[in-house]
C-alpha positions as CSV (number, residue, x, y, z in Angstrom):
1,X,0.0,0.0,0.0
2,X,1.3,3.6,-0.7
3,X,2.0,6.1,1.6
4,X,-0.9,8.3,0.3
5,X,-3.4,5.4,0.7
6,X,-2.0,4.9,4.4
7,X,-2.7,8.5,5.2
8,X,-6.2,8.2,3.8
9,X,-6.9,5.1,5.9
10,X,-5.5,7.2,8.6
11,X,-7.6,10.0,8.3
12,X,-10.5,7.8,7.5
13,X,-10.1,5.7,11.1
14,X,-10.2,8.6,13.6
15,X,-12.8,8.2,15.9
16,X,-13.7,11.0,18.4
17,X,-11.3,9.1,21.2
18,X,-8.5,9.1,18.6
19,X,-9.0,12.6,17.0
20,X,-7.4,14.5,19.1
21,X,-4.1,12.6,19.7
22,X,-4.1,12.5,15.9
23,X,-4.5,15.9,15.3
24,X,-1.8,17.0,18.3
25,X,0.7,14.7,16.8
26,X,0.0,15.8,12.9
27,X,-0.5,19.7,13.7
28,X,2.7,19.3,15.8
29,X,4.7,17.7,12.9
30,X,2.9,19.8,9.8
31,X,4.3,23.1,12.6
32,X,8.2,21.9,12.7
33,X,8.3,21.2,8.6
34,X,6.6,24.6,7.7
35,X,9.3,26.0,10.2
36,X,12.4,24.5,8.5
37,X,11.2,25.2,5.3
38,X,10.2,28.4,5.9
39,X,13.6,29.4,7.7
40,X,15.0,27.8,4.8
41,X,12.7,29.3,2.0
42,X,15.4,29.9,-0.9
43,X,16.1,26.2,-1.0
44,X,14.1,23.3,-2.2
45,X,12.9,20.6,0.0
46,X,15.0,17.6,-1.8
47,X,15.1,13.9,-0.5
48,X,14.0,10.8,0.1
49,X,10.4,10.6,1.7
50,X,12.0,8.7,4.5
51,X,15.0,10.4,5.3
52,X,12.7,13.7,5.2
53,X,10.1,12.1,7.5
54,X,12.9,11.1,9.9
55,X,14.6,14.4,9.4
56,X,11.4,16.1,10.5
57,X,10.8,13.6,13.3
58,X,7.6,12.1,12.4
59,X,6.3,8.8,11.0
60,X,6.1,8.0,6.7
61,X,2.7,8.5,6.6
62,X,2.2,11.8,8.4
63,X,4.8,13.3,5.9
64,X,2.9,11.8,3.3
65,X,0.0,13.7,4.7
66,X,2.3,16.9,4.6
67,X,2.4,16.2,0.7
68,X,-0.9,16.0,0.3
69,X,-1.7,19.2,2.0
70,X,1.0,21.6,0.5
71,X,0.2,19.9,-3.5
72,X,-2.0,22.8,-4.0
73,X,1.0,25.1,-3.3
74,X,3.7,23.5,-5.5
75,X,5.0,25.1,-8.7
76,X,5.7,21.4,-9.4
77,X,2.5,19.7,-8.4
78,X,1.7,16.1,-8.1
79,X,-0.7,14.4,-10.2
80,X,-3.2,12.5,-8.4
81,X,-1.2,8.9,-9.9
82,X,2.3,10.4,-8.6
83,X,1.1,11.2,-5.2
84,X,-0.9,7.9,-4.8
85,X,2.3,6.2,-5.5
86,X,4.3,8.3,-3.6
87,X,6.4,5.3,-1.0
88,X,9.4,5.1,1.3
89,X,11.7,5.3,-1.6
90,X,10.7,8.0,-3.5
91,X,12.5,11.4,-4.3
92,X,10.8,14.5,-3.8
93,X,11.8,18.2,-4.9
94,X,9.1,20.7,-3.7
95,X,9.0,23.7,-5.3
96,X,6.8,25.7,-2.9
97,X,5.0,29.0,-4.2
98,X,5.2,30.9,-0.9
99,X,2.8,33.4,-1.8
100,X,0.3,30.4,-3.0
101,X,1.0,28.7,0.4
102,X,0.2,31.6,2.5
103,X,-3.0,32.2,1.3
104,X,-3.6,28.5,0.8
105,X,-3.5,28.7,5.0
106,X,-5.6,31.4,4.9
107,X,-8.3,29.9,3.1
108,X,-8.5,26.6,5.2
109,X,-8.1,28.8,8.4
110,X,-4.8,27.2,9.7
111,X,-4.0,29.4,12.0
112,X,-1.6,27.6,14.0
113,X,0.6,27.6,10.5
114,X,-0.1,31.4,8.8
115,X,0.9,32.7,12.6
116,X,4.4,31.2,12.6
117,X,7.1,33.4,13.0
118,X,9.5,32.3,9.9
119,X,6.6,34.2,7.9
120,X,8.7,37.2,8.5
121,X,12.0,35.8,6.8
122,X,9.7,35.2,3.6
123,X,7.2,38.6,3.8
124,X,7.4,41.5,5.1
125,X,4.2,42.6,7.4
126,X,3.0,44.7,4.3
127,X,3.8,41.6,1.7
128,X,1.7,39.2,4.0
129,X,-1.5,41.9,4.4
130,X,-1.9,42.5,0.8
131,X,-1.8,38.2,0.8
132,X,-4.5,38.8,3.3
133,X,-6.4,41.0,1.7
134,X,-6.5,38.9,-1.5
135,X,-7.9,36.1,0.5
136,X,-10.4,38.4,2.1
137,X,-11.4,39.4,-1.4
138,X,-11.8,36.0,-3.0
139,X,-14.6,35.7,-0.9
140,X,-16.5,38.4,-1.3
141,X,-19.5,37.6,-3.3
142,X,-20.9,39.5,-5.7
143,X,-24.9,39.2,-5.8
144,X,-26.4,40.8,-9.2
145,X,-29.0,43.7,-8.5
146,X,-32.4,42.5,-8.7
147,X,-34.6,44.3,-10.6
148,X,-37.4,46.4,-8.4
149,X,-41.3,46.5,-8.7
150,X,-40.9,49.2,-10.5
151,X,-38.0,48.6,-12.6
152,X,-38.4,47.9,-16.3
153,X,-38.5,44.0,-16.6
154,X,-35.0,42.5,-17.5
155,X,-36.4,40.5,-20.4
156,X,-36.8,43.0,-22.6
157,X,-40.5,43.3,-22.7
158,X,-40.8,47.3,-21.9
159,X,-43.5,46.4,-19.4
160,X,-42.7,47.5,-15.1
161,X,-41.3,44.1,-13.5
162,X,-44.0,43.6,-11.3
163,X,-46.5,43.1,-14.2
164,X,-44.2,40.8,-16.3
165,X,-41.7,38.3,-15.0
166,X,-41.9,39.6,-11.3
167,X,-46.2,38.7,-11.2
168,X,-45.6,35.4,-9.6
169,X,-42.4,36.2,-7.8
């Protein structure tokens, strides 16, 4: 079984006894990578999956979980077929879009990872607001105007709204 399916089952077998544990010990882990490679931001993460998982001090499958969670922040992404088959043995070269990851942390609310203080050796405070207020603004919905009683009807007709298309509204 790959490493990828592993983390899946893992995620997959928490119970509300075991969430907890499992989150402490994957939030603690997902914290000290995210550290390194942010103190470390002009080099690539290069390796082997298991002498990265044992350089970071936690177990094959919890970096495989890592993986999973900064794909979307890659310049060099994964397929779904390369990270299903990612194992022991494989090489790995992340090349991580800082910019992308930040506000990839903002969007799923990870605050525990967005607050770390190696932010600053990437952004400076005005760098990581405008990242901020990107986010903020990529969810701002835009809700189209809709026409009043009085309003000439939107299909054209030349009639008021409320005796056209806005009768059985």
């Amino acid at each position: 079984m790959s490493l990828y399916k592993d983390w899946q089952k893992l995620l997959d077998s928490q119970t509300d006894e075991t969430f907890e544990a499992f989150w402490k010990e994957y939030s603690e882990a997902e914290e000290k990578i995210y550290a390194d490679i942010l103190s470390h931001h002009t080099e690539h993460v290069k390796g082997v999956v298991s002498e990265l998982a044992e350089k970071y001090g936690c177990t094959q499958t919890i970096f495989a979980g890592f993986l999973d969670g900064v794909n979307d922040s890659l310049n060099n992404k994964f397929t779904d077929e390369e990270l299903e088959a990612v194992s022991a043995d494989t090489a790995i070269d992340l090349d991580i879009d800082f910019r992308t990851l930040l506000f990839n942390m903002f969007k799923v609310d990870a605050s525990h990872l967005f607050s770390l203080e190696e932010w600053a050796q990437v952004f400076t405070e005005d760098e990581m607001q405008d990242i901020l207020k990107e986010y903020r603004r990529s969810r701002t919905v835009h809700v189209e105007k809709k026409p009043g009683r009085n309003d000439p009807c939107p299909c054209g007709s030349g009639k008021k709204y409320k005796n056209c298309c806005g009768k059985n509204a």
